[in-house]
Structures are given as C-alpha cells and as structure tokens.
ZAVO-599826 format. One line per field, with one value per residue (C-alpha): residue in one letter; residue number from 1; x, y, z. Coordinates in nm, 3 decimals, padded with zeros to 5 digits. Layout:
REM ZAVO-599826
aa <- A  ...
i <- NUM  ...
x <- X  ...
y <- Y  ...
z <- Z  ...
This chain:
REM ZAVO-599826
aa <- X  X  X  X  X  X  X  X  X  X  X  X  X  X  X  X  X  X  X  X  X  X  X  X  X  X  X  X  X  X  X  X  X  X  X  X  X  X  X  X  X  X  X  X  X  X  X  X  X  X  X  X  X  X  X  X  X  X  X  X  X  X  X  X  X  X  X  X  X  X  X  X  X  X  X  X  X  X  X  X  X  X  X  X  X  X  X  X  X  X  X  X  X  X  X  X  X  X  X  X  X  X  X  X  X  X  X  X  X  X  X  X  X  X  X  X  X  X  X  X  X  X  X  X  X  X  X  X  X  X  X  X  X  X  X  X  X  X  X  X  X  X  X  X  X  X  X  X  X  X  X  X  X  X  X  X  X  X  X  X  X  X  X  X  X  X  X  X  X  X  X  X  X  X  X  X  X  X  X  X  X  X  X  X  X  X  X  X  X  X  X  X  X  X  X  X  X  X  X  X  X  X  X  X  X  X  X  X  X  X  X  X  X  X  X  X  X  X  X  X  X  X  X  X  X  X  X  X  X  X  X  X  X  X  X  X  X  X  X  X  X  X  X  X  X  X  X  X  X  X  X  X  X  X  X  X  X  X  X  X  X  X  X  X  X  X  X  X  X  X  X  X  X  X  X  X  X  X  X  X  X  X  X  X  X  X  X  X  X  X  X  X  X  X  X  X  X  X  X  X  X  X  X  X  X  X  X  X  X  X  X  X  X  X  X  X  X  X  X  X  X  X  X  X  X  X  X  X  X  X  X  X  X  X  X  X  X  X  X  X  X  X  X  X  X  X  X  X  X  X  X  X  X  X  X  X  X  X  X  X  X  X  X  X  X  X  X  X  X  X  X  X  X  X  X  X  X  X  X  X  X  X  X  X  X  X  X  X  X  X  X  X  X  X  X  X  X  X  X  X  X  X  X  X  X  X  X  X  X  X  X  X  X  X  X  X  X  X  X  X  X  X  X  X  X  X  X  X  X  X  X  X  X  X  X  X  X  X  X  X  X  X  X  X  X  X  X  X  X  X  X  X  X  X  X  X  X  X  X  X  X  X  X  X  X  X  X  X  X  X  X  X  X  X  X  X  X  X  X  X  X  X  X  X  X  X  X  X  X  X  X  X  X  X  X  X  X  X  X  X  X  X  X  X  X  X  X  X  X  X  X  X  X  X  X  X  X  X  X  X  X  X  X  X  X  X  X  X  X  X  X  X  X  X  X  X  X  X  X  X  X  X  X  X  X  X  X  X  X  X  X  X  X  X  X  X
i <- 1  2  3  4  5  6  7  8  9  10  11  12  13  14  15  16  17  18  19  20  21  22  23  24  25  26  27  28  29  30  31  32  33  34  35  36  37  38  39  40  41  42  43  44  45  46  47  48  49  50  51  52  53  54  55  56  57  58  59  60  61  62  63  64  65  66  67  68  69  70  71  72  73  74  75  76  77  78  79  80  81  82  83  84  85  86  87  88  89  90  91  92  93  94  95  96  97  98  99  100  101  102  103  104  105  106  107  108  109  110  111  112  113  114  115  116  117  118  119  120  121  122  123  124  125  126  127  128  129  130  131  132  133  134  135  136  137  138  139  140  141  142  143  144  145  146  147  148  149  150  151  152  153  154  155  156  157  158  159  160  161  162  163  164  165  166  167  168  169  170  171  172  173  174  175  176  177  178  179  180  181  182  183  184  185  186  187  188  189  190  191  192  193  194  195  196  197  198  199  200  201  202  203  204  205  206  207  208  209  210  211  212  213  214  215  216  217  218  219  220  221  222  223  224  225  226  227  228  229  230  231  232  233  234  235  236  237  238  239  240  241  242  243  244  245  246  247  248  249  250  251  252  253  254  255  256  257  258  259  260  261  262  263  264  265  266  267  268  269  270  271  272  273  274  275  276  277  278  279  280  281  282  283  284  285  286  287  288  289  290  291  292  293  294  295  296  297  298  299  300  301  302  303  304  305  306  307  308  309  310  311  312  313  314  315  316  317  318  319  320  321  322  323  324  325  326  327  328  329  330  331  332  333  334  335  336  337  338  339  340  341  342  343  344  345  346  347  348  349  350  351  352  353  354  355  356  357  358  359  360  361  362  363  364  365  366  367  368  369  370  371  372  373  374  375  376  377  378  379  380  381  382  383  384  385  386  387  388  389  390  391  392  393  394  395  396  397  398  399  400  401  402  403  404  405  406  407  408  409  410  411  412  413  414  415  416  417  418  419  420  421  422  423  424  425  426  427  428  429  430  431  432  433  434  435  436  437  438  439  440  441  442  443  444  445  446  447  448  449  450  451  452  453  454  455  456  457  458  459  460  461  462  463  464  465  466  467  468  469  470  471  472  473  474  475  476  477  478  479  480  481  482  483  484  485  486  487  488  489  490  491  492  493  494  495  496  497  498  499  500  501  502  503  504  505  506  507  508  509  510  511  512  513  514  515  516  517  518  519  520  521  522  523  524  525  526  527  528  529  530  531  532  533  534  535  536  537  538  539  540  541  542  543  544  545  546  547  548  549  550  551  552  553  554  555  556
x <- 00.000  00.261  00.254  -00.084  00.055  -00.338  -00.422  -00.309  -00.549  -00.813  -01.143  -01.225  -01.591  -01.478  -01.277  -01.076  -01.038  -01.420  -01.495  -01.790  -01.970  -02.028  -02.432  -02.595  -02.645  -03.008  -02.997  -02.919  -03.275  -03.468  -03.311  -03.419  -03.775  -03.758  -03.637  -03.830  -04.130  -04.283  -04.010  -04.027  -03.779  -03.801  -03.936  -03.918  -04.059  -04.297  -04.455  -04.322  -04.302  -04.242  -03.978  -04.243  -04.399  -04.059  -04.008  -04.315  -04.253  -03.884  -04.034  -04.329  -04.057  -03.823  -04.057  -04.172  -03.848  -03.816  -04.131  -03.959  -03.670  -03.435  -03.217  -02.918  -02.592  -02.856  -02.751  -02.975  -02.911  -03.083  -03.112  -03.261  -03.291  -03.266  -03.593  -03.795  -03.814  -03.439  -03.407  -03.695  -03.539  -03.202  -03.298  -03.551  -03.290  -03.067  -03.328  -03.438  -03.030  -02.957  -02.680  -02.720  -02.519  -02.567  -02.610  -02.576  -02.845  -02.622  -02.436  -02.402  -02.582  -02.201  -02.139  -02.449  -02.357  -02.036  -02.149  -02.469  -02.193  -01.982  -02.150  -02.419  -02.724  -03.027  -03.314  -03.318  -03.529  -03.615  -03.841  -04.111  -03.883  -03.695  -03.388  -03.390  -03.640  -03.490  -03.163  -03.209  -03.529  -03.354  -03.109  -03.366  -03.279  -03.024  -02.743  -02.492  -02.770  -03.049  -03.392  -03.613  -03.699  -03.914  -04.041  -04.203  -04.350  -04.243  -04.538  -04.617  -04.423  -04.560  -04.785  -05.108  -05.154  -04.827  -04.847  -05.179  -04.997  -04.684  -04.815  -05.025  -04.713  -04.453  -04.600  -04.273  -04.019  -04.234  -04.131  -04.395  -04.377  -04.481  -04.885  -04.729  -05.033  -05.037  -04.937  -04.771  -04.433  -04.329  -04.306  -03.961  -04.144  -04.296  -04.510  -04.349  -04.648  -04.609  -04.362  -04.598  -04.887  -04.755  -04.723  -04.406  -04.080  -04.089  -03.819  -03.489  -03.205  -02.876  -02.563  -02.256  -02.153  -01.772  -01.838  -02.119  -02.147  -02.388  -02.302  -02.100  -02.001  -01.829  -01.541  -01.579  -01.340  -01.154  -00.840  -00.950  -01.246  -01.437  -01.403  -01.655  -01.561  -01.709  -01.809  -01.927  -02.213  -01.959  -01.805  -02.057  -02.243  -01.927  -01.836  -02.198  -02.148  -01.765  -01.950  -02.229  -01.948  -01.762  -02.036  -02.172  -02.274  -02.583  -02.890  -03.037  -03.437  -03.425  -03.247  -03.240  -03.010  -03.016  -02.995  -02.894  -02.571  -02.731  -02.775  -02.634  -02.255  -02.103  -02.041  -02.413  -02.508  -02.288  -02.310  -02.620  -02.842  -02.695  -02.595  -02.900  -03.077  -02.911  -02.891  -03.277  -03.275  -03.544  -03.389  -03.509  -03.415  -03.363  -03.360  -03.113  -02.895  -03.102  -02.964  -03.266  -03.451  -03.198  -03.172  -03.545  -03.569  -03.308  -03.441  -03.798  -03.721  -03.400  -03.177  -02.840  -02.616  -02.545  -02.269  -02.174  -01.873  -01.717  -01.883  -02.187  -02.055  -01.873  -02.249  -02.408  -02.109  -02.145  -02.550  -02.658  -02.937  -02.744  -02.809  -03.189  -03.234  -03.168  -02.918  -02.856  -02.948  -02.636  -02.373  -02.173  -02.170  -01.872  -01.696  -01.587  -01.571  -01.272  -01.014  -01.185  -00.975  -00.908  -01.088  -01.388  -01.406  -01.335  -01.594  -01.878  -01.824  -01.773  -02.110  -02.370  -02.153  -02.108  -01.845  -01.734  -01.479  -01.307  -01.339  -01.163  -01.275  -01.295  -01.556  -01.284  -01.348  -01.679  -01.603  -01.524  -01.108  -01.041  -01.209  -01.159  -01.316  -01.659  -01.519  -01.148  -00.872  -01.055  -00.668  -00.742  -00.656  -00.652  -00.869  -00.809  -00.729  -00.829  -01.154  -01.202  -01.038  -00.878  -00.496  -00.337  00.067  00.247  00.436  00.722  00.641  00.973  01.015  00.695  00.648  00.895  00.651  00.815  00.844  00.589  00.615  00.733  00.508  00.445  00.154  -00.129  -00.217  -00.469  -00.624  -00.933  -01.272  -01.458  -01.157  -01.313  -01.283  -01.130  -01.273  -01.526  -01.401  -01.020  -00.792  -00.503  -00.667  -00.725  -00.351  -00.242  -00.367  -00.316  00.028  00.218  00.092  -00.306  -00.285  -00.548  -00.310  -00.526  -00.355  -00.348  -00.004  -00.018  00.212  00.109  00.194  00.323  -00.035  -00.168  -00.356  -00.310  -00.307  -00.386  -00.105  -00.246  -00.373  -00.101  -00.202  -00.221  00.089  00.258  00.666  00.763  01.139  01.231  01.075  00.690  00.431  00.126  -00.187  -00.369  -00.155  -00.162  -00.532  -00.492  -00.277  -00.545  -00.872  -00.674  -00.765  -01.027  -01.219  -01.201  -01.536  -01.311  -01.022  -00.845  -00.466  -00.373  -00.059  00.019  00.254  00.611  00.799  01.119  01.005  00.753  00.494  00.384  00.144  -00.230  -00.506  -00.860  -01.071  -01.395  -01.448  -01.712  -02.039  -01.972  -01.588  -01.359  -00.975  -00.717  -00.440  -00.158  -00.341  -00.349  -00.006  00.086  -00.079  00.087  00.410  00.550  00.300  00.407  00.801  00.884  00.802  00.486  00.370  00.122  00.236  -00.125  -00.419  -00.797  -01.092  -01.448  -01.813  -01.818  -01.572  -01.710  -01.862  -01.893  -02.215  -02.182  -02.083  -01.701  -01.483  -01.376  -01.001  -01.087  -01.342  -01.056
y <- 00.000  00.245  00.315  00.430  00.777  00.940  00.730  00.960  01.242  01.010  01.164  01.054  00.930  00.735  00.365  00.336  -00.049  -00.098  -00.445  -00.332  -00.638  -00.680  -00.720  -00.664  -00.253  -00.266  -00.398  00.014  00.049  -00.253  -00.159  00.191  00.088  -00.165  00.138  00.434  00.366  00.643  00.895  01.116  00.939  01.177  01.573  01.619  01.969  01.944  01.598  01.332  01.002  00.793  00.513  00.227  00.415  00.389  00.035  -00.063  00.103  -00.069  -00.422  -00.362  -00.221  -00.487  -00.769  -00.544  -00.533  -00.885  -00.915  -00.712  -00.875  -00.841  -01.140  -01.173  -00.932  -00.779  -00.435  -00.162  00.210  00.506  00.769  01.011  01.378  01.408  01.281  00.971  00.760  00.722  00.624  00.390  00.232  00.237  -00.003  -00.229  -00.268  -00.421  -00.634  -00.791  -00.849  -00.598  -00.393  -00.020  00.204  00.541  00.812  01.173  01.376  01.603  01.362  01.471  01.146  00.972  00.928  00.844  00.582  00.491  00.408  00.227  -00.043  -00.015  -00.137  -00.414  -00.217  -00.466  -00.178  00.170  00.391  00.738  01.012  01.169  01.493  01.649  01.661  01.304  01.060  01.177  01.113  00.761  00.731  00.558  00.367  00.103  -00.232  -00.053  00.035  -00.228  -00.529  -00.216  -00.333  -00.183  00.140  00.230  00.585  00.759  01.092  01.399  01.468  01.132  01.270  01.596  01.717  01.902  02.171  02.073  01.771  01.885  02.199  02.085  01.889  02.233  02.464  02.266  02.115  02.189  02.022  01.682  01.463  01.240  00.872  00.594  00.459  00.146  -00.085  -00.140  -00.522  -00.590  -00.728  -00.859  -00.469  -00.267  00.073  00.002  00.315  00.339  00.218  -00.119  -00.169  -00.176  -00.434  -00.774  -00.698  -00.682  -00.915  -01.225  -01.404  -01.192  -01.348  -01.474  -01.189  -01.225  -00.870  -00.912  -01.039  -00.937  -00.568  -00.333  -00.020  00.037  00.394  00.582  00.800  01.172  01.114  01.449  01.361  01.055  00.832  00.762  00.422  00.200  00.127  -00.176  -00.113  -00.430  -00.425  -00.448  -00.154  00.072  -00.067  -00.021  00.310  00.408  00.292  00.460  00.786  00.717  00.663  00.959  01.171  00.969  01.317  01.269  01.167  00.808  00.909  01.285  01.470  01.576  01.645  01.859  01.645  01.910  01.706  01.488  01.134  01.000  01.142  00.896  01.161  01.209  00.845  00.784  01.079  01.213  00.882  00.561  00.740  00.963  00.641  00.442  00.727  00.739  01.122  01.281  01.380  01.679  01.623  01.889  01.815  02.104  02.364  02.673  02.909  03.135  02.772  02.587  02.910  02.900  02.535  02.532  02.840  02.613  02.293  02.285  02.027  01.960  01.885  01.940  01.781  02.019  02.049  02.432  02.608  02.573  02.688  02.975  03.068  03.100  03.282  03.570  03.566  03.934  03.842  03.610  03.756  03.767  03.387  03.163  02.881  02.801  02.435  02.357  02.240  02.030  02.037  01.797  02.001  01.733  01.674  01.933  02.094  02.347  02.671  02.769  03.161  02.980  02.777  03.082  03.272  03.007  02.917  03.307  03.375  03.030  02.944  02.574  02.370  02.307  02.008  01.899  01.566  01.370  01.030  00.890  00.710  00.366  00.444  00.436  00.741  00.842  00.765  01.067  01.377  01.633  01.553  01.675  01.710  01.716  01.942  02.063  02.155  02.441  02.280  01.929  01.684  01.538  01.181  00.828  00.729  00.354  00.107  00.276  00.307  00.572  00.593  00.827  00.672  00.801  00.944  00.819  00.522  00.257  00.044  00.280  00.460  00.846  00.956  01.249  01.562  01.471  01.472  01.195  00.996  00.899  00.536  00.385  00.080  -00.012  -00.232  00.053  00.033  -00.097  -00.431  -00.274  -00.182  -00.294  -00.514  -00.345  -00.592  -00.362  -00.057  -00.184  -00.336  00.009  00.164  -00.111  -00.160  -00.468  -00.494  -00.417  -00.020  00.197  00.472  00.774  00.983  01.238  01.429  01.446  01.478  01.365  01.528  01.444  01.426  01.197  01.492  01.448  01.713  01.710  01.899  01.817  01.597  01.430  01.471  01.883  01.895  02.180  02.163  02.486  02.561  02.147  02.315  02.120  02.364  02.195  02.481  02.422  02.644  02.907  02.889  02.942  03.257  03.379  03.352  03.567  03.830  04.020  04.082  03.685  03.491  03.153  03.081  02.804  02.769  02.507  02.446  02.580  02.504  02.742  02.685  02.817  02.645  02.334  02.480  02.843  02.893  03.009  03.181  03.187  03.433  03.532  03.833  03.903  04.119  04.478  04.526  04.576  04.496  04.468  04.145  04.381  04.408  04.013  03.999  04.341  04.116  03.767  03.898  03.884  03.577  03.341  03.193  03.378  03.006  03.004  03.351  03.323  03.396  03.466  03.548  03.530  03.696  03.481  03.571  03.200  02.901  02.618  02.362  01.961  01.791  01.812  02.175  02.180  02.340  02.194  02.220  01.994  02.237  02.509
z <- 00.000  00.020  -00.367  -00.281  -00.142  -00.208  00.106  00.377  00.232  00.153  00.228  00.607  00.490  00.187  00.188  -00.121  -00.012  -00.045  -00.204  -00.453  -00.570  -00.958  -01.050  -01.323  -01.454  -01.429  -01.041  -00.983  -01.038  -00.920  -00.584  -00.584  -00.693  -00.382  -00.142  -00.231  -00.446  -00.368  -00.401  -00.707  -00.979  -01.238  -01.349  -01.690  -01.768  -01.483  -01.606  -01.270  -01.225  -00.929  -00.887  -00.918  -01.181  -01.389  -01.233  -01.409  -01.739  -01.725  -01.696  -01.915  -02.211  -02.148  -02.280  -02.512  -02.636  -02.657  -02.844  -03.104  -03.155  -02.846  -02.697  -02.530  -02.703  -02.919  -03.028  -02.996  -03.037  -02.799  -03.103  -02.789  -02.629  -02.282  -02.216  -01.979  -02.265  -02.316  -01.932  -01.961  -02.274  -02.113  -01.841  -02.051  -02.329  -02.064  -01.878  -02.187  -02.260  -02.508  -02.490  -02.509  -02.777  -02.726  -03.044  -03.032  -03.173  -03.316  -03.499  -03.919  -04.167  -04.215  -03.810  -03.779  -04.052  -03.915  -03.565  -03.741  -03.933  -03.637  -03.390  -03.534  -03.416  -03.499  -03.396  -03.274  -03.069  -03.183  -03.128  -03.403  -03.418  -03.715  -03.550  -03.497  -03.702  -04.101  -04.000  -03.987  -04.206  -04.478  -04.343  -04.185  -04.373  -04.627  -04.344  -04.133  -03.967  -03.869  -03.937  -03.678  -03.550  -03.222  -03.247  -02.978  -02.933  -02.714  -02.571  -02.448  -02.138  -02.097  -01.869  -01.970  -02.090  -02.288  -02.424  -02.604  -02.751  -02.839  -03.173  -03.227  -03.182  -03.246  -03.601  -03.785  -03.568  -03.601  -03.838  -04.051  -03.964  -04.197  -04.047  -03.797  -03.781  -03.354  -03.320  -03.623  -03.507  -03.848  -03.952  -03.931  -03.797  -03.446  -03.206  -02.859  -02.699  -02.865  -02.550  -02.329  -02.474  -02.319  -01.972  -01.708  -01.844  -01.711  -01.812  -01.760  -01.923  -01.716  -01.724  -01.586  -01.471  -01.531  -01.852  -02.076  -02.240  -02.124  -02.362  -02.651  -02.601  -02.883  -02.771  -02.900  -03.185  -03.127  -03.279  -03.570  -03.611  -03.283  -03.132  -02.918  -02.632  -02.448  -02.092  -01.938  -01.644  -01.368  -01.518  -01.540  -01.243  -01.002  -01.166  -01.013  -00.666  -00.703  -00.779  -00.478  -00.238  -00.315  -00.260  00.072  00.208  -00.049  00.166  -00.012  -00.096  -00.026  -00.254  -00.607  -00.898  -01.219  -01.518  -01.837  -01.948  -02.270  -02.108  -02.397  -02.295  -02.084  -01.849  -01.763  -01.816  -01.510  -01.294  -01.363  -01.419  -01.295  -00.981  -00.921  -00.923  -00.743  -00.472  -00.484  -00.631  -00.772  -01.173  -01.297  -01.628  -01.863  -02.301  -02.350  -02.144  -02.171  -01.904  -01.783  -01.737  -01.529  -01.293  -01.243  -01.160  -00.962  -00.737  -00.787  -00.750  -00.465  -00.656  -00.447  -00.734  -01.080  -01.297  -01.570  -01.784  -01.754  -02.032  -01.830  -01.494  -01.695  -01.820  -01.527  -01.386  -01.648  -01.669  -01.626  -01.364  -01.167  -00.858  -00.879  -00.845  -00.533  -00.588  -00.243  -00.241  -00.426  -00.229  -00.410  -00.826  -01.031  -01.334  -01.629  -01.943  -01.996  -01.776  -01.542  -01.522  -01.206  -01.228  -01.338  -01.035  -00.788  -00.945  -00.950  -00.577  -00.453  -00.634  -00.566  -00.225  -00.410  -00.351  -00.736  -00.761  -01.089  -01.185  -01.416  -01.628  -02.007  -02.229  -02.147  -01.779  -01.767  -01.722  -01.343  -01.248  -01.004  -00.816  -00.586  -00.204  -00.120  00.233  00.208  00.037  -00.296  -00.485  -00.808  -01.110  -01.003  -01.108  -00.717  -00.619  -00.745  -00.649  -00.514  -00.610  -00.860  -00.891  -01.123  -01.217  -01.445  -01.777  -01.937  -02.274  -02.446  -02.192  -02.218  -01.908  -01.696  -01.448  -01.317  -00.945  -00.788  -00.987  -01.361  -01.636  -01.843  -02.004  -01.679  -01.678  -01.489  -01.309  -01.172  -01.174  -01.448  -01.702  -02.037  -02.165  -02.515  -02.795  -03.008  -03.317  -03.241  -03.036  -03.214  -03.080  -02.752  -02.726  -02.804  -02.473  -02.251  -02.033  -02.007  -01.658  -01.735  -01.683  -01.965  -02.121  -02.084  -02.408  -02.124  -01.994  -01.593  -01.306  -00.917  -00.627  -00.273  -00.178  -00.439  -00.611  -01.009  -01.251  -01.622  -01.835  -02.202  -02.416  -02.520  -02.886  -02.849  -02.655  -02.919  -02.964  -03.058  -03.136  -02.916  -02.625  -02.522  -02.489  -02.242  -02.429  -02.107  -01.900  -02.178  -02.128  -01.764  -01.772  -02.059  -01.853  -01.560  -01.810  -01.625  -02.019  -02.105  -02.152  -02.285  -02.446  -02.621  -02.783  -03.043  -03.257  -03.604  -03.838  -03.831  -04.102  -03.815  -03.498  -03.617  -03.451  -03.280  -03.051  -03.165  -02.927  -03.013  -02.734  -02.699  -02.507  -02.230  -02.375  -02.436  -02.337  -02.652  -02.656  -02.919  -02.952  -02.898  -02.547  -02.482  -02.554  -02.336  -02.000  -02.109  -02.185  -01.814  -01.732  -02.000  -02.069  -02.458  -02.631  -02.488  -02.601  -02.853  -03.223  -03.361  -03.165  -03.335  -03.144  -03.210  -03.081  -02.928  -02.967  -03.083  -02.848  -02.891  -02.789  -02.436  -02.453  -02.421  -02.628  -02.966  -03.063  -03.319  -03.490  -03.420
C-alpha cells in the first residue's frame, strides 16, 4: 500500500479499499424501486413520475423489447434527447439483454452511418422529431444489420396543458412517420407504446456482470475516427457505486439532482443517471442547457447537485441576472468533461456558495477515475485523487512500461474495476492503450503530487513543440482567462515553417468590453516563458462547443 501515497489524504468518509460487488447494470434500479417507491424518480418539464412508476414502465418495455426482436448481445441504439423515454429504454434494453449504444443527436448522416456499421445495431429507438427521425429514415434495412426502429412521441411525457400543444405549436419540428399498424411485429417501424402491450418481463435473461457488455459507447473522436468502447455491467455498475461513495454526504431518498448534461454522454449516463438512481434522487431532467430555465428550476425545484462540464458553470457565472435567483441548495456540483480553469471555479463558488470540484474520467473508464473531495482538500486545477479502487501511475512518454516519481510529467495510466474491456471489433486498438501490466493509457499528460492529487497537463495529442521546447496549451489557457475581459479561451498548434509549430489563441471576449491582440499579448508577456507567447491570436463571438458543450479544438 505504500505506492498508494493518495491514502493519507483520503477523504475521512470514503474507503478506497471498499470491495464493490459486480451485478448486473439494471440492479441500480430494481433496488431503488424496492427502497423508495414512492419517491419522485423523475421531473421532466414538470410531467413526474415515481420510482415504481418507472419500475413498471422498465419491466413492461423490457418484454416489449423482446417481443420485437431483443435477446441476449442484441444491439440496440438510444437515437434520444434528454428525455424519460431514453431512461426507460435504457434499463428495458438491458433487462431484456440488449446492450445499449448510445447516439448523439447532433451527430451529421455519415457518423451516424459509421457508428450504425460499427456497432451491429439490430433496432433503434427514436423520437417523431426532425432533428432526430430523417436522420435515420432511410437507413432502416439498407445500413450495417439495422432493421427496426421504435419511435415515440415527445409529448407522451408531458404534462397538460403541454403535451396537447406541443403537436399544435410545435407542427414543424415533427417529423412524418410511416402509419405502424399497432401489433404488427413482423413490420420494421414500431409506435413506442407497442412496449408496453404484453405486460411486465418475465423471463430476464442470465448476465454475468464481469463479462457481458452493457453499452457500446463511442469515444468523442476528437483527434481521428471515434471508437466503441465496451463497458461491461460491472463496469458501469461499479463506476456508479464509485460515484455514490464519493459523494456519501448525499442523503439516499431525499435529494435531487439537475440532469442538463445529454444522457447519452457517458459523463451524464454515469453521474447524472446511474448514480441519481441508485442514490434514490429525484432527476429533474432537462432536453437542453437553456440558461434562464436551469436558474429558475433550480431556485424552484432545490436540486443539491449538478454535474456540468465548464462552459456551463462559466455561463451562469457571467448571466446578467445572476443575482436575482436563489441557488442556495447547491452544495456540491462535479466540473468534467474538460479541464476546469481555475478563475472559473473561484468565481462560481464566490457567487452560488457551491463547492465546485473537478473531476476527471474517459468514455474507457466508464467514465469516473479521479475527483476532488466533497469534504477534504478541494486543490485548483486538479482533477483530485483516485476514487475507489482505482490506482493511477504516471508513464514516461519516451520510456513505455517505466513509471516516473511524484512531480514529472508523463503519459497517466490507470487501473481499476470501471476500465473498459477494449474496444469494439479493435484488439489492435485496444492493445495500443493497454500496459504490459493491465494499466489503460489515458492519451493524457499528468504529473502527481506528494499528496496523491493528479493534474492534467495536455492531451497528449495537443501537446505543441515549438522551437524542441513542449508547450502543455492548457496552462496558456490558464494565464489567458486571468484576463479580467475573457469569456473563454483556447490555444492550439500551427505550423512554423522556423520552430515546427507556434502557438495560436482563439478568445472570446465578455459582452460589451472591446480589446485589441496587442493588449493580450501586453498582460501575457511577463506571465508566459517567450516560447509560450502566442504567435497569432484570433478573437471569435463564441468558440465552438462539442455535444456536451465543451470546447472543440478539433473544430478550431
């Protein structure tokens, strides 16, 4: 144990020896229905349902799901907003012995393709929208093994008056949808409420946790073609009850949590979902971030916690009317998905009096690996210690398999019971990222400290070498947001036909403040070392975000 130097500031609450048993995913929510029946399970724009509500929805889907088609290892895709039906699915695709593989509904026609092929999907489940439904309209029976499609309706989970205007208001953002005659399984276009004709499941098929895929998640695919990553049930079960644990302070049955990260991120699937549920919260779910709405439900409806990534925190920091709502039943919200600068964290917490920690996990990890304590040292600009279970060491970049002492910088590695199985269809891949001795290369640059606390450098793949000197852009990006007219920044590499590469900015400035780039580089100049100093520096109205709302070097 004494490799395990993160130990001796090991939140007091928390036992990072815990045995955590391996069951099956959708045992998270057969245990909650058992516990608190009653208690509110979800709020989705006012419209609630109770936990034995969803319990019975979950078992009446899941043989509906079989009747359609679904067996053990059958594929089927969640094509979904933020919405009940995609946690109802979620569950029932799993208790009839599907596995889950999750779609964005951003996604452009040719990733929707690629993930389609990719990952075998037999039948997915869609909503009567025109985001969503055309995308896929034509690919049923001509694309990879898909030959069924579920479509439901939005305002099936609505509440009146709502669900009676939406189809009146909202007429152009539904899609037409073939006439399904109600019953006819041999079709290939089935009505949501299909699901629930044949009564509660009643025979679930045998899984062995450790073993058997839950969800194929696709990683983002920032820097090449995204991958699937195969997250068994242990994995994603465990990763829940890693997550519960760390945040023990959380009162089983009493509490609530804002759900606005897309459940279809792995991020939210895990933090948001699987462990709201399996701490008996109430989830007010949300289909989209839109800022003035969040404020008012969390003033009306008290939610303790909110996982965001820092675009969103940053948001509410600079929203003009801040001060006019009450956010004081936060106490504890998770920043991840992205590096959380450290002014962005003072600022949230001096303004909602929220203790804001910075996370850190991957789609391979299902995704939660580290964290800041609720109730111990919460270190700026660390991404805190290892939760359960979980072991982390730092790899020489030029030295595979030789592991560096506290303080130097290499590649972080990790270990633990929510680590992937590998990739989907790529052993080559998968050998790629895995150590000699079973550790998941992260593709991240870190360094550890004497306490245990880890901090991410760079992505190893943005890492910029100007001149034979490494430049990490995330501490560029620090020094930048000190800048008292900063809304958010970003630096990337370009090519130098001198150096290799030079150092790039792109800022976008707070609302109604006006500055020049001779004045970005007048307040870096004595902040930054003369390598790091950006070469070219681009002002933009708004960086571009990815689908969970963190910024996109990749669209940069």
């Amino acid at each position: 144990m004494s490799d395990f130097i993160w130990l001796e500031k090991y939140p007091k609450n928390v036992d990072w020896n815990e045995e955590i048993s391996s069951n099956p995913l959708y045992q998270i929510i057969d245990e909650t229905v058992k516990n608190f029946p009653n208690k509110e399970a979800i709020d989705f724009l006012d419209y609630k349902l109770q936990y034995k509500e969803l319990g019975l929805l979950v078992n009446q889907a899941a043989e509906g799901f079989k009747r359609i088609g679904v067996e053990k290892g059958t594929k089927v895709g969640l094509f979904l907003p933020n919405c009940p039906q995609f946690i109802i699915s979620y569950f029932a695709i799993l208790k009839a012995g599907g596995v889950v593989v999750n779609f964005s509904p951003l996604y452009s026609k040719p990733e929707i393709e690629h993930q389609i092929i990719d990952s075998e999907i037999e039948i997915i489940i869609t909503l009567n929208l025109q985001l969503l439904y055309p995308k896929i309209d034509d690919l049923i029976g001509k694309c990879g093994k898909l030959s069924k499609v579920v479509v439901g309706k939005m305002e099936d989970f609505l509440p009146f008056p709502k669900s009676f205007l939406f189809p009146i208001f909202k007429r152009k953002e539904i899609s037409k949808i073939p006439d399904v005659i109600k019953g006819n399984l041999d079709g290939y276009i089935f009505p949501w409420d299909l699901l629930f004709a044949y009564g509660e499941i009643k025979d679930v098929p045998s899984c062995n946790p450790d073993v058997d895929t839950a969800v194929i998640q696709y990683t983002g695919g920032t820097t090449g073609v995204s991958k699937g990553a195969e997250l068994t049930h242990a994995n994603v079960y465990i990763n829940a009850m890693q997550s519960a644990n760390w945040f023990g302070h959380i009162k089983k049955g009493e509490e609530a949590i804002l759900g606005v990260l897309p459940l279809f991120h792995v991020f939210a699937m895990t933090t948001i979902m699987n462990f709201g549920i399996s701490k008996g919260m109430k989830i007010i779910l949300h289909p989209r971030f839109e800022i003035d709405k969040v404020l008012k439900d969390i003033q009306k409806k008290r939610p303790t916690t909110m996982p965001g990534v820092p675009t969103m925190f940053n948001a509410i920091n600079q929203f003009a009317d801040i001060d006019k709502y009450d956010l004081s039943s936060l106490n504890s919200c998770i920043s991840g998905g992205a590096g959380l600068p450290v002014e962005v964290k003072k600022e949230f917490e001096a303004k909602t009096k929220c203790i804001l920690i910075e996370g850190y996990g991957l789609t391979e990890t299902s995704p939660v690996a580290c964290a800041n304590p609720v109730d111990g040292e919460n270190k700026a600009g660390s991404i805190g210690l290892p939760v359960g279970k979980t072991i982390v060491k730092i790899e020489d970049i030029d030295n595979k398999g030789v592991y560096l002492p506290i303080g130097e910088k290499g590649e972080l590695c990790i270990k633990g019971p929510q680590v992937m199985k590998g990739y989907w269809n790529q052993p080559e891949e998968t050998d790629m990222v895995t150590t000699d001795d079973g550790f998941f290369r992260t593709g991240d640059i870190a360094r550890m400290d004497e306490d245990g606390y880890v901090y991410i450098v760079d992505r190893l793949k943005e890492m910029i070498i100007s001149g034979g000197f490494k430049i990490y852009p995330r501490n560029v990006e620090e020094v930048i947001y000190t800048h008292p007219h900063v809304l958010e920044a970003a630096v990337i590499g370009i090519p130098d036909e001198y150096k290799g590469q030079a150092v790039k900015a792109f800022i976008a400035l707070k609302p109604d403040v006006e500055i020049h780039e001779k004045d970005i580089h007048f307040f870096l100049k004595d902040k930054l070392g003369k390598h790091e100093l950006p070469s070219e520096i681009e002002f933009l109205d708004e960086l571009p975000k990815t689908m969970i709302g963190k910024i996109s070097k990749k669209d940069l």
